[in-house]
C-alpha positions as CSV (number, residue, x, y, z in Angstrom):
1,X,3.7,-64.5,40.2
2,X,4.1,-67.8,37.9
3,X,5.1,-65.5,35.1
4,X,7.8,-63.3,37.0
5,X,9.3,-66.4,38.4
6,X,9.2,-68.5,35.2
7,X,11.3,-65.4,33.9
8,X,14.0,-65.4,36.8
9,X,14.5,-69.1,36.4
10,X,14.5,-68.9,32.6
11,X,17.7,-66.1,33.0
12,X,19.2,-68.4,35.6
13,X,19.3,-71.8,33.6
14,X,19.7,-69.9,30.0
15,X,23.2,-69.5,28.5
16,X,24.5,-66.2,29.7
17,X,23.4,-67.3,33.2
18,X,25.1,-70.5,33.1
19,X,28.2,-69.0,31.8
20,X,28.0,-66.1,34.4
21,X,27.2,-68.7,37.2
22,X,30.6,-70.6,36.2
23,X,33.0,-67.7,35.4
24,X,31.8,-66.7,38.9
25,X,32.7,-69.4,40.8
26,X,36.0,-69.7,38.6
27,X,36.7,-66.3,40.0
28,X,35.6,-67.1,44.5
29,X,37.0,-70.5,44.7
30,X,40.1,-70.6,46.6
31,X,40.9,-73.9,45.2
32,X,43.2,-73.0,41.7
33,X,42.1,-76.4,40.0
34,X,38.5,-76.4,40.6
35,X,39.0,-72.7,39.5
36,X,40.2,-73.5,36.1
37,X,37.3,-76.3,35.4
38,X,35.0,-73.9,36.5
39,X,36.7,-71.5,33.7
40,X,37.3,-74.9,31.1
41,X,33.8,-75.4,31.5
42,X,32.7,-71.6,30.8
43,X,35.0,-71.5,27.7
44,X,33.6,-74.9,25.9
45,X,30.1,-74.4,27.0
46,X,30.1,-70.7,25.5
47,X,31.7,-72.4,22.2
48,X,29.1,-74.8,21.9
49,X,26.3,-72.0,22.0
50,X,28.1,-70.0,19.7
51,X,28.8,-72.9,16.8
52,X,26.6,-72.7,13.9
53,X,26.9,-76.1,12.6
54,X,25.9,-78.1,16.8
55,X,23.4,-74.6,17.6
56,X,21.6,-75.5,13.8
57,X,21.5,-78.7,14.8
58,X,19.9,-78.4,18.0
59,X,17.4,-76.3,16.1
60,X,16.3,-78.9,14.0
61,X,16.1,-81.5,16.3
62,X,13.2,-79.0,18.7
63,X,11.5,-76.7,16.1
64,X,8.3,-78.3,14.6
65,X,8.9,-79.1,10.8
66,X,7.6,-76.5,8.6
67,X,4.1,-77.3,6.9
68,X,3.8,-77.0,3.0
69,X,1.4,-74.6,2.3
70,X,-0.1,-76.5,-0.9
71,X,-0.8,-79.4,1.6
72,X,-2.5,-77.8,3.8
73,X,-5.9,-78.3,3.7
74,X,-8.6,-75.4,4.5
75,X,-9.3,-74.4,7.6
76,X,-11.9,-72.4,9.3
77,X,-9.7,-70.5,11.7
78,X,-6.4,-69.6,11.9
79,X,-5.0,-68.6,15.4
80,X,-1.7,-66.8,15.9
81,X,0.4,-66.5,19.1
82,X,1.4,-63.0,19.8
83,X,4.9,-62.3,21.6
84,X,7.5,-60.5,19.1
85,X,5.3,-59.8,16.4
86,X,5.6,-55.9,17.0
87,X,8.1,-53.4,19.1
88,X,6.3,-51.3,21.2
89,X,9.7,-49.7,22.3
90,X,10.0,-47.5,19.7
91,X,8.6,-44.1,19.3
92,X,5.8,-42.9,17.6
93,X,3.2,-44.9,19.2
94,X,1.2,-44.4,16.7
95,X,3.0,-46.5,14.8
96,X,3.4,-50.2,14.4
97,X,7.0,-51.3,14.0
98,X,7.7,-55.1,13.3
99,X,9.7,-57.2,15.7
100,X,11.6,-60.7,15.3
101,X,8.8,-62.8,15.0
102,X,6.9,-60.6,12.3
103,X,7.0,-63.8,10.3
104,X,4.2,-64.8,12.2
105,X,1.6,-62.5,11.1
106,X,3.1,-62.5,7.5
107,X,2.0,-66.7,7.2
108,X,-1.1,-65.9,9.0
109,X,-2.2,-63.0,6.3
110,X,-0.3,-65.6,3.4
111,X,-2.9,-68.4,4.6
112,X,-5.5,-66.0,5.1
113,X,-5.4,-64.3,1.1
114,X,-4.7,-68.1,-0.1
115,X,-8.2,-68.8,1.0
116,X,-6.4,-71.9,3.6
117,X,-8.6,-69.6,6.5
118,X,-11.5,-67.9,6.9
119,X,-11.1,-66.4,10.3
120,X,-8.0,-65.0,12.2
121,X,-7.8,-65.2,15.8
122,X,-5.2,-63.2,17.4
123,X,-4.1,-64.3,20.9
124,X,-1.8,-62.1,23.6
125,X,-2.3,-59.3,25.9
126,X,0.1,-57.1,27.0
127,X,2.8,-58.1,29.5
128,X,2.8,-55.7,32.5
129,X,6.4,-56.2,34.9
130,X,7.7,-53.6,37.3
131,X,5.0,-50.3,36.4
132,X,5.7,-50.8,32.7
133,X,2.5,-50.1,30.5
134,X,3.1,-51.8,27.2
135,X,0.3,-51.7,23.9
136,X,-1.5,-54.7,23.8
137,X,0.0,-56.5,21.2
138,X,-2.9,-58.4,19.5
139,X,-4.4,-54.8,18.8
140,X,-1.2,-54.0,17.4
141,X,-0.9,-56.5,15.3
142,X,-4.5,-56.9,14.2
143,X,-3.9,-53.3,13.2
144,X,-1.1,-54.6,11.0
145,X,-3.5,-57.0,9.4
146,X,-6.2,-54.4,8.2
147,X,-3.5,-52.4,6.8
148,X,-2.4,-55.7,4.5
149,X,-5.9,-56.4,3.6
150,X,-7.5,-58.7,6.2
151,X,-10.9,-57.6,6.6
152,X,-12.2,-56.1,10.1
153,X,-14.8,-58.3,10.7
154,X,-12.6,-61.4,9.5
155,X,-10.3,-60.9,12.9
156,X,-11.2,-61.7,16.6
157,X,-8.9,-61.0,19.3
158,X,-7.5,-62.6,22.9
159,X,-6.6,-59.5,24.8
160,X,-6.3,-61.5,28.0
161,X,-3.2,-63.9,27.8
162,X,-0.2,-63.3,29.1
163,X,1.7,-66.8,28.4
164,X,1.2,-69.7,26.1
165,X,-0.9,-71.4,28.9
166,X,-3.1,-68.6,28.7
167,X,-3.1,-68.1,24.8
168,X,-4.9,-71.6,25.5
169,X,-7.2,-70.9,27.9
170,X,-8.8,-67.5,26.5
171,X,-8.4,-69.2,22.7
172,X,-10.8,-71.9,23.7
173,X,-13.6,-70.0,25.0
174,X,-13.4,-68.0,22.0
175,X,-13.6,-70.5,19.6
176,X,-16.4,-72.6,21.4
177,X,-18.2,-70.2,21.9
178,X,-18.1,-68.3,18.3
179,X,-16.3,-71.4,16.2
180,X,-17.6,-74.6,17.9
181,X,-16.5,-77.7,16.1
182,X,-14.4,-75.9,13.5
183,X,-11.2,-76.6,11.8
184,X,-8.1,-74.9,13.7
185,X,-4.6,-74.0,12.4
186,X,-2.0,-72.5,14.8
187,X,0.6,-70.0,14.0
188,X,3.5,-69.7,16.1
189,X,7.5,-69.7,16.0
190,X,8.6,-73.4,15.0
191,X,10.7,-73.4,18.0
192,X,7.5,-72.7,20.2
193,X,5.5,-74.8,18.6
194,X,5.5,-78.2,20.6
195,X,4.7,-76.4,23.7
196,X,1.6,-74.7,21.8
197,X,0.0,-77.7,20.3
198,X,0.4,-79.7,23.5
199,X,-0.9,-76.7,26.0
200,X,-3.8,-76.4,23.2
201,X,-4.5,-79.4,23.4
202,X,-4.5,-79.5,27.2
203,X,-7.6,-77.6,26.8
204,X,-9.5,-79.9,24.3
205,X,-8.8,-78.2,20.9
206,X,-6.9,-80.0,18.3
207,X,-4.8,-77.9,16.2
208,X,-3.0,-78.5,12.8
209,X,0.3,-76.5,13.1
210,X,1.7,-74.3,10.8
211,X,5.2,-73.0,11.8
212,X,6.8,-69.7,11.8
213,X,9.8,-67.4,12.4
214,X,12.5,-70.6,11.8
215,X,15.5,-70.0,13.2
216,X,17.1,-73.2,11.4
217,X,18.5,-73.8,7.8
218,X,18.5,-77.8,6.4
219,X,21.3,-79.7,7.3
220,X,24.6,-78.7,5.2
221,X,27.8,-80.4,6.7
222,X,30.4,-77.5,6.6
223,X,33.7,-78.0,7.6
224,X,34.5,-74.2,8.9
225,X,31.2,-75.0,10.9
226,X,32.4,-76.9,13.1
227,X,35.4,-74.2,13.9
228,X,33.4,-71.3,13.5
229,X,31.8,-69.0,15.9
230,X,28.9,-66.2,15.8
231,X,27.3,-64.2,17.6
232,X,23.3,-64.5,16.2
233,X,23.7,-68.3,17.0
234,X,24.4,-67.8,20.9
235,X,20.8,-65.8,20.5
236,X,19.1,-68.8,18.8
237,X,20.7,-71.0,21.5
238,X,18.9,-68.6,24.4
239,X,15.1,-69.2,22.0
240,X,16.1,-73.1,22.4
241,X,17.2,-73.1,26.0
242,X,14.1,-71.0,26.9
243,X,11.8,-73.0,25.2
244,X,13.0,-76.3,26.5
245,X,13.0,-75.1,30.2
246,X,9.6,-73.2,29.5
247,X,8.6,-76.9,28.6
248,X,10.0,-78.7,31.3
249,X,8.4,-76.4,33.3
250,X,4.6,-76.4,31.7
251,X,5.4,-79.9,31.8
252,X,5.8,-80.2,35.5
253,X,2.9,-77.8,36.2
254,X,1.0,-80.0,34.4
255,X,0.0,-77.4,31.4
256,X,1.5,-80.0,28.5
């Protein structure tokens, strides 16, 4: 129930729902100048999700800085968060097609032939909403691994979790009961990040983390920035507004 709700909410506070929500009201209010603030409102609030230069910026200021990868020291395991990593809505089943957070697995098999981990854990279930039967998407991507060269007996999976309060929850009993007292990295999206260390360590395991799948580029002052407008950055706006409210909301439910 908490994760079908946390989905409603999450379309109703997100960009194209706010901007639906006003252009709505713009359209039912009987009164012509509330209408066109309501419309005002839409048109700049859309702008702003769509400008590369304040969307990059917003990016910056909530992903988790990337970590250098000669700096970081060894670790005994290494556990990645599932959710994007593969497409399971593609045809053949039988095989595994890469989604838009690939880049996860990729810096989790990078750290893992560098020697920086000795053990891969890879955490998330599959994601069941209205009858839909999905693969179960640490299979899939453990798959993935053995393909690149990760041996077999080098991965353990979390086939349980559902959300990152869950990729917790399932983690830790895994790792105290086969990794007690070890040395933890965590892979996930640098956007997602916060919200993973701090649910992680909710639970009582420290984490080092090592981000993933940045949406952001450094900081470059353009001038046709600040005019400009495109598409793919009112989609990096959605991962921020998500994550914030997903946040907010872990936050309140006392999971952070």
């Amino acid at each position: 129930m908490f994760y079908i709700l946390s989905k409603i909410l999450g379309f109703v506070l997100m960009p194209i729902g706010i901007s639906m929500i006003l252009l709505i009201f713009s359209f039912i209010t009987k009164n012509r100048t509330k209408s066109r603030r309501y419309l005002f409102v839409a048109i700049i609030f859309l702008y702003v999700c769509n400008n590369p230069f304040i969307v990059n910026e917003l990016m910056l200021w909530w992903e988790v800085p990337p970590t250098s990868v000669t700096k970081l020291p060894q670790h005994d395991v290494g556990i990645v968060l599932t959710g994007g990593i593969t497409n399971d809505d593609k045809l053949p089943h039988e095989n595994t097609f890469l989604g838009k957070s690939a880049d996860r697995a990729g810096q989790t098999i990078h750290l893992y032939k560098l020697g920086k981990i000795k053990k891969i854990l890879i955490s998330g279930g599959s994601a069941n909403i209205l009858g839909k039967i999905t693969k179960i998407e640490s299979a899939e991507v453990a798959k993935f691994m053995m393909v690149c060269g990760v041996k077999h007996q080098d991965i353990l999976l979390d086939t349980l979790s559902k959300n990152t309060r869950e990729n917790a929850i399932y983690s830790s009993r895994i790792l105290k009961k086969y990794f007690p007292n070890q040395r933890y990295v965590l892979l996930t999206s640098g956007f997602h990040m916060k919200r993973s260390v701090e649910c992680f360590e909710k639970v009582g395991v420290k984490v080092t983390p090592f981000g993933t799948s940045y949406n952001s580029h450094e900081f470059q002052f353009i001038p046709g920035y600040l005019l400009g407008l495109r598409e793919d950055y009112f989609v990096y706006s959605m991962h921020i507004f998500h994550e914030i409210i997903g946040y907010l909301t872990y936050w309140v439910m006392g999971y952070v």
